[in-house]
N, C-alpha and C positions, 0 to 999 in steps of 0.2 A: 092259618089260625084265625079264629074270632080276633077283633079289634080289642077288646078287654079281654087279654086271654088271662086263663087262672089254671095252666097246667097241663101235663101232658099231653099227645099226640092228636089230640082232637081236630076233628075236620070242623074249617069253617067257610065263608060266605063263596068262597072262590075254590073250595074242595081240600085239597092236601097235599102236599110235594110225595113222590114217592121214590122209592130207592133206586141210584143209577149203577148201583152194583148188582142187585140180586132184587128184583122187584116182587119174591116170595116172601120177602121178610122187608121188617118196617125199617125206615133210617133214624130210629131214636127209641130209648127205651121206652115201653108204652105208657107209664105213666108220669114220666118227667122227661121233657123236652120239646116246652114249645115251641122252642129255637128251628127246629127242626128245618121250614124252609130256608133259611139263612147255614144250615151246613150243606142243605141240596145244593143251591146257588153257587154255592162258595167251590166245594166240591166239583160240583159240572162248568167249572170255568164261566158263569152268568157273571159271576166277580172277581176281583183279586183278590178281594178281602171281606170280613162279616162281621156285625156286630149282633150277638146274640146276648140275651137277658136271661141268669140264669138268678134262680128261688132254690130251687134245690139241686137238679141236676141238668138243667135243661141248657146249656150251652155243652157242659163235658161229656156227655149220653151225643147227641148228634154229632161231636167232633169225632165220636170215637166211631159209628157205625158210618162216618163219609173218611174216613182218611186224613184228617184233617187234625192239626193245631189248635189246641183251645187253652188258651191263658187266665184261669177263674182269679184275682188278684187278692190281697187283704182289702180288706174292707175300705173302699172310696177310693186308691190308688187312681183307679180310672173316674172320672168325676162321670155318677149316673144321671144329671138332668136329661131329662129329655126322655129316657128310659122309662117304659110303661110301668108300675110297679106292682107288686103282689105280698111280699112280706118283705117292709121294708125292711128289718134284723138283718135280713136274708140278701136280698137284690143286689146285685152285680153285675156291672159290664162284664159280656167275656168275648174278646175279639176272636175270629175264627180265620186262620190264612192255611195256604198248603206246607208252607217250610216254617223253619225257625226262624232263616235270615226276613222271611215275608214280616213273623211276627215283629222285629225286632225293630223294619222301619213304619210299623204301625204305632208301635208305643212312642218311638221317638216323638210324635206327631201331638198323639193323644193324652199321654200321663203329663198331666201336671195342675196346678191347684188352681180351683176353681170357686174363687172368693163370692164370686157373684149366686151359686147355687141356690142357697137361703134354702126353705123347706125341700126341695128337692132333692140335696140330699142327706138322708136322715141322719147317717151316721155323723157327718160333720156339725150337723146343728143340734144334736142335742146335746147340752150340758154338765152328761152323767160322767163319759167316759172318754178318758183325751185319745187323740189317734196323732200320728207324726203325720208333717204336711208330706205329701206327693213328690214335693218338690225335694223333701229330706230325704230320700229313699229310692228314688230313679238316679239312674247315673245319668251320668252328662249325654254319651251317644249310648243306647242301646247296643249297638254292634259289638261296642267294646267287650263283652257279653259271649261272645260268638269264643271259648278255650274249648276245644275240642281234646282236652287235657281232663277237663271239669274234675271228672268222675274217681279219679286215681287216686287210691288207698281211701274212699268215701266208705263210709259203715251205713249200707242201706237196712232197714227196717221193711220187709216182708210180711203183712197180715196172714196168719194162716188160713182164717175163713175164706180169702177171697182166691187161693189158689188151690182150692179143691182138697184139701188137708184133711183126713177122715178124722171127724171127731172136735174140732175145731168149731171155734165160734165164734160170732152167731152163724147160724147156719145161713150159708151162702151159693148159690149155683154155684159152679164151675164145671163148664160143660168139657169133653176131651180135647177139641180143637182149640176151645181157647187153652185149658192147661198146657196143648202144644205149644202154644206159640211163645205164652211163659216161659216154658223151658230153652225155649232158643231165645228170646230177651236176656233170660237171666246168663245165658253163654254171652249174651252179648254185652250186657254189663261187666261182667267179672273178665273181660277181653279188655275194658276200659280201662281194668285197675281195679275195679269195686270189689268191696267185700261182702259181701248177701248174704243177710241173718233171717231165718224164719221167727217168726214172734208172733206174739199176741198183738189185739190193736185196741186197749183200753179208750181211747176216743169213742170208738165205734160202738164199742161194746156194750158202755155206761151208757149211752147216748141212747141206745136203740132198746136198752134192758126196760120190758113190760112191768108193772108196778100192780096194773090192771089192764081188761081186755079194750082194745081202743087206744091206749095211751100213744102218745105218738111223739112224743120226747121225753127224759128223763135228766133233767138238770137239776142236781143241789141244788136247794135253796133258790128255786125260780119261786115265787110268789103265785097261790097256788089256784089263783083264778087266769092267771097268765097265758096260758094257753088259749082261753075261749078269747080271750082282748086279741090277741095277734093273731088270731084267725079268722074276725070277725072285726070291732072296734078300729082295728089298725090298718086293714086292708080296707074298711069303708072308710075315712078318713084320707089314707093316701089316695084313693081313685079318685074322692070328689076334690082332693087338692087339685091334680093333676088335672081333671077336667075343667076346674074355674081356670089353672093356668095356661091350659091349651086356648079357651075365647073361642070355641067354638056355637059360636048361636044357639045351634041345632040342640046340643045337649050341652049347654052350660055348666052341668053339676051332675051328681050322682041322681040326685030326684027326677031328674028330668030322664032316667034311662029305663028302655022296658026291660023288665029284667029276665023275663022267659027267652030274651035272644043274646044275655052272654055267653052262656055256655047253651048252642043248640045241641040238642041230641039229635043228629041225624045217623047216625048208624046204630043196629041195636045195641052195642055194649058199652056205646058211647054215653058214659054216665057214671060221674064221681063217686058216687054213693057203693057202685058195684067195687071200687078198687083203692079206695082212700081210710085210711083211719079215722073213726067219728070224732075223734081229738082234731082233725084237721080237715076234716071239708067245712069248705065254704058255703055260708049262710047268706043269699042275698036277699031276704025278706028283712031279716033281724040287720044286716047292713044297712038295708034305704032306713031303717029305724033310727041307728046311729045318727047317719047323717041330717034327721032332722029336727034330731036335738040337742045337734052339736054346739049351738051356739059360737064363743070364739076360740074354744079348745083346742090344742094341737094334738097331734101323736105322741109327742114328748109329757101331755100334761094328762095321760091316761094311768091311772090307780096301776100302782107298781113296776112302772119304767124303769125307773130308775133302780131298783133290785134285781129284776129282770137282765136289764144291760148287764149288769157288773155278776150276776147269776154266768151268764154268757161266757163270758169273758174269763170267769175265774177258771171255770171248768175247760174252757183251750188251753189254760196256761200250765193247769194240774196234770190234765189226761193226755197232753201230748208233750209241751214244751221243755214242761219238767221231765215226763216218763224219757225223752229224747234224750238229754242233757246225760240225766242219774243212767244210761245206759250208752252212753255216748254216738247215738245215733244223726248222721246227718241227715238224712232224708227217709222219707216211709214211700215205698214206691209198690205198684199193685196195677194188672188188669183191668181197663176203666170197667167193664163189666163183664157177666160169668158169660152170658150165653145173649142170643137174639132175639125178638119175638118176630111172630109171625105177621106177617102183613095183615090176616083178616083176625087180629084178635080183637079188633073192635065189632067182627057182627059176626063170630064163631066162637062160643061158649067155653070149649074144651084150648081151644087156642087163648084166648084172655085169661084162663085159669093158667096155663101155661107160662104168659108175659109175668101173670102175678109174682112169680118166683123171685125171692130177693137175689139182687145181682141183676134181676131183667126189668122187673118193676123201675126201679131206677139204678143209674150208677152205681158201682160200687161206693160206699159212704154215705150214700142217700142224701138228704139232709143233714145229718150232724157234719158236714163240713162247712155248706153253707155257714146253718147258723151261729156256730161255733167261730166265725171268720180265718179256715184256716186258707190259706191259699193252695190252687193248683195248677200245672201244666199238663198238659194229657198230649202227646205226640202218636203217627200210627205205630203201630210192633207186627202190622201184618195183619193178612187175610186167611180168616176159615179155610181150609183144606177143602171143604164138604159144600158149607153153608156160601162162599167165597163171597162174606163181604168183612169186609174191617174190622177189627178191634185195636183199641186206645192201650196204650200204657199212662197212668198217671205219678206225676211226682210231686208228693204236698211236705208241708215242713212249716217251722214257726214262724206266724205273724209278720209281717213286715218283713221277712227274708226274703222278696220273690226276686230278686237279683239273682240270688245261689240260685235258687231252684231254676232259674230260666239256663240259668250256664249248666248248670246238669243235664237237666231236657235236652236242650243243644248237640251237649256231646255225644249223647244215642243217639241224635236223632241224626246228625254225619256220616256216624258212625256207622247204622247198622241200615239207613238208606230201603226203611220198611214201605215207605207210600208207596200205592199201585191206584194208577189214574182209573175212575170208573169205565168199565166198556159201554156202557151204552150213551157215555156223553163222550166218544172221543175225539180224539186231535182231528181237527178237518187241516185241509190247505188253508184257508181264510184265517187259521188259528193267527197264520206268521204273516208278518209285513216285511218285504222286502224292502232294505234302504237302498236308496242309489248313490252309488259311488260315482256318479259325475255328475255335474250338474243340479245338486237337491236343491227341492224347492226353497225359498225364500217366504217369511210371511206374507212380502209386499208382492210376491205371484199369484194370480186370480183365481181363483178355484171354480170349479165349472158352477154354473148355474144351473141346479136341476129344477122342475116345476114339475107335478103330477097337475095336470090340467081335467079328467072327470077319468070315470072309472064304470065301465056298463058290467054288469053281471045278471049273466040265466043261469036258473036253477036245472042241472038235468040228472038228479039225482036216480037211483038203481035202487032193487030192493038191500042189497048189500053195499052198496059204496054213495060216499058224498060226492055230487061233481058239480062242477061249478064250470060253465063254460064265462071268462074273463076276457074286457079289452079297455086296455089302458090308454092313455096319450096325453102326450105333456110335451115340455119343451128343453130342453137342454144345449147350453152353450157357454165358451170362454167371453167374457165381456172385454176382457183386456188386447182380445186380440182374434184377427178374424183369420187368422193363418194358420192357426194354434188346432189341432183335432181333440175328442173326447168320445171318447170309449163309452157306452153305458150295457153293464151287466145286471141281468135281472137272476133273481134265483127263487123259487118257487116250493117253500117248504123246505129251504134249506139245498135244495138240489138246482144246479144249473139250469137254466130255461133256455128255448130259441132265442135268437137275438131278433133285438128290435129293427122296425124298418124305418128308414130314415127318411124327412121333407124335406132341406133344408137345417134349419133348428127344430123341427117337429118331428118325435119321434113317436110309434106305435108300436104297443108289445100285446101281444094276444096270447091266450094260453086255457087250457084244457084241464082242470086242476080234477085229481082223483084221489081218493082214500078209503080204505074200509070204514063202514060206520061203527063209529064206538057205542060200544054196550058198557054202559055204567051203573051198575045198583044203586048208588046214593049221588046222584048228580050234582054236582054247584048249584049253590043255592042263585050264584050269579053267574055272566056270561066271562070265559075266561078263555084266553087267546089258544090254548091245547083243543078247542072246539069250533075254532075258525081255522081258516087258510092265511099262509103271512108273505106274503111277496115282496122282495128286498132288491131295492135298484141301488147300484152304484156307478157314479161316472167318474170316471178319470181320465186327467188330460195329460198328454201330452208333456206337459211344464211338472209333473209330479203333484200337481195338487189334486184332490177327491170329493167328493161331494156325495151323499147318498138320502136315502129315503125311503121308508116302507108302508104297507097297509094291511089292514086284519081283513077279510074277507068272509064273510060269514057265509 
């Protein structure tokens, strides 16, 4: 993603993660989920864990196409300093791990109140609308969490738009393989105990209901220039917040930024205007405006905040918490989304018209869950028969509940044991470290000394393949002790190499590196390590301690 990202799947300075399940199709709905390299990451084992920044759907859309865990929380639970922002009503942390137990000692870690925030984050500082501290609403240990009972005699609430229901509304994809998979969820729910009611989903409805063409939310009594401020006024104000507070020299503030390179277009359909509501694309002309007449204004002191909030806020309470209650529903649980788009919908015409489809466009719920602050956990439910990559199940519910909803999640997610690790990032040997059961090392044992001392590299490239003829040499040894041996493994792209030859403590590793040359349409605008060669030495001694080190090889 661009550094000021504002939405969807967009490729920026370093290109774009793409799917390690099925690289036909994108790993994020195409027009919400900037998150998207943080569910690759997450997904392909790069991490244990993610934190992705969701506006509208852009953490729950990548959790759901990588297999992965995504916890959207009520509004500030998770304290978002630091978090790049986009509509601040909107913006939330959403951790991304592979299990529930993963989630569970992530929150432990991270929920809790963050007095020190001040403008950063919005919900907490402005004055309109009170919120319960973090600290009121997390339990003691997250694990405590983990009743694989949860779900037993629960009255789940079923959208019918989102599970393919003819005639239902708003109209919604749901493509056959996902309806599959629903229907063996919902065996799997009602095996927990549950009881599954199809219904309507007044949230969604009201939310998404057109008044006029373009409109792009629908809230009672929002204040009726509201929309252009939080699309414009609110999102230029939060960026040059967040830019004075990052102290970055280079770009200081919003003025100081060129604005034709936040959102580059480099592929052709890559372009807001083709896929966004004119109620809701971003204006960065009429933004640097804002900004430079903002004097000492905040985002709280913009003409109709404070109607706007409690606008918000009334209408979660009416169209879900109440509808919930007066029907005694505990949870709304639904398909994170209908169907997938396709990889090239950013520069094939007939394919972007295709993403466009609600359900693929973004998550199921789109925005009105964001903005509306309801909470959710999205867990996998399984893989496309056809298509064989991921789809999410989400479970949302009222405000400040997301204790319940994480011990619901939980219990499916035990339970029906949907994840399937992607094939083209799989388990290597190096995945697992063996412990030694005699003798483990100690802190105070010396761990080998590695040194890469110079590195010669010729070019002997082919009309088809990159080659790089390599010669290494550096020094490696135990300092604690001259008796002591040390192993040094080199691997070359991931693959074992010849072993090194040894002087002494001088060692030399040569090597003949090969690959077909990539053919890329729209290339990184920057150099990024998938276009070099990466050599990875590891020494280990004898005493169990290791030592490593690598380098990029263009």
């Amino acid at each position: 993603m661009p550094p000021m990202a504002d939405g969807g799947s967009q490729r920026g300075l370093y290109g774009r993660s793409e799917s390690p399940y099925n690289q036909k199709y994108m790993c994020t709905a195409y027009a919400s989920g900037s998150s998207y390299g943080c569910g690759v990451s997450t997904t392909a084992g790069f991490a244990a864990f993610g934190f992705a920044g969701e506006s509208v759907t852009s953490g729950r859309s990548p959790a759901s196409n990588n297999a992965l865990v995504a916890y959207t929380p009520s509004r500030s639970v998770i304290p978002p300093r630091g978090l790049w922002p986009l509509y601040p009503t909107c913006d939330q942390v959403v951790p991304h791990t592979r299990t529930m137990e993963d989630l569970f000692h992530v929150l432990n870690v991270i929920v809790a109140d963050d007095d020190d925030a001040g403008n950063a984050d919005f919900w907490r500082s402005q004055p309109y609308v009170s919120l319960p501290r973090a600290s009121n609403i997390r339990p003691t240990d997250y694990l405590a969490l983990a009743d694989p009972n949860a779900l037993r005699n629960k009255r789940i609430a079923v959208p019918r738009c989102f599970i393919g229901i003819a005639g239902a509304k708003p109209e919604n994809a749901c493509s056959s393989g996902v309806r599959a998979l629903w229907d063996r969820a919902r065996k799997d729910l009602e095996g927990l105990g549950a009881i599954v009611i199809e219904t309507d989903f007044p949230l969604f409805g009201n939310y998404t209901k057109q008044d006029f063409p373009g409109q792009g939310m629908n809230v009672p009594n929002m204040p009726q220039q509201w929309a252009a401020r939080e699309r414009c006024d609110m999102i230029a104000l939060s960026w040059d917040n967040f830019l004075r507070e990052n102290g970055d020299k280079n770009i200081p503030n919003f003025t100081s930024v060129e604005l034709d390179k936040i959102h580059p277009h480099i592929a052709p359909m890559d372009d807001p205007s083709q896929h966004t509501e004119s109620q809701n694309q971003v204006r960065y002309e009429d933004m640097a405006a804002v900004v430079k007449s903002r004097g000492n204004s905040g985002l709280v002191d913009l003409p109709g905040c404070k109607d706007a909030l409690q606008a918000l806020e009334d209408m979660r309470k009416r169209d879900l918490e109440d509808w919930m209650t007066e029907n005694k529903y505990d949870v709304v649980v639904f398909p994170t989304n209908g169907d997938i788009a396709l990889a090239d919908s950013d520069e094939n015409y007939d394919s972007m018209v295709d993403a466009l489809r609600d359900g693929v466009k973004y998550a199921n719920g789109g925005r009105s869950l964001k903005h509306l602050g309801v909470p959710c956990i999205t867990v996998p439910m399984g893989n496309l028969a056809e298509e064989k990559m991921p789809v999410g199940l989400s479970f949302c519910g009222r405000a400040y509940e997301d204790s319940t909803l994480l011990s619901y999640a939980y219990a499916y997610e035990v339970a029906s044991k949907r994840r399937e690790s992607p094939p083209l990032a799989p388990v290597l040997p190096s995945d697992k470290i063996a412990s030694l059961t005699s003798n483990p090392p100690t802190p105070d044992m010396a761990a080998p000394k590695l040194k890469i001392a110079s590195i010669t590299v010729v070019n002997d490239d082919s009309d088809d393949s990159d080659i790089r003829v390599v010669n290494v040499a550096g020094t490696c040894h135990l300092a604690s002790s001259s008796e002591a041996s040390v192993n040094l493994e080199v691997f070359a792209n991931g693959e074992p190499s010849p072993s090194v030859t040894w002087e002494g403590n001088n060692w030399v590793w040569k090597g003949r590196l090969s690959r077909s040359k990539i053919i890329d349409r729209y290339p990184a605008l920057a150099k990024v390590p998938r276009d070099q060669f990466m050599v990875v030495f590891v020494a280990k001694g004898d005493n169990g301690r290791s030592a490593g080190s690598f380098t990029l090889i263009d």
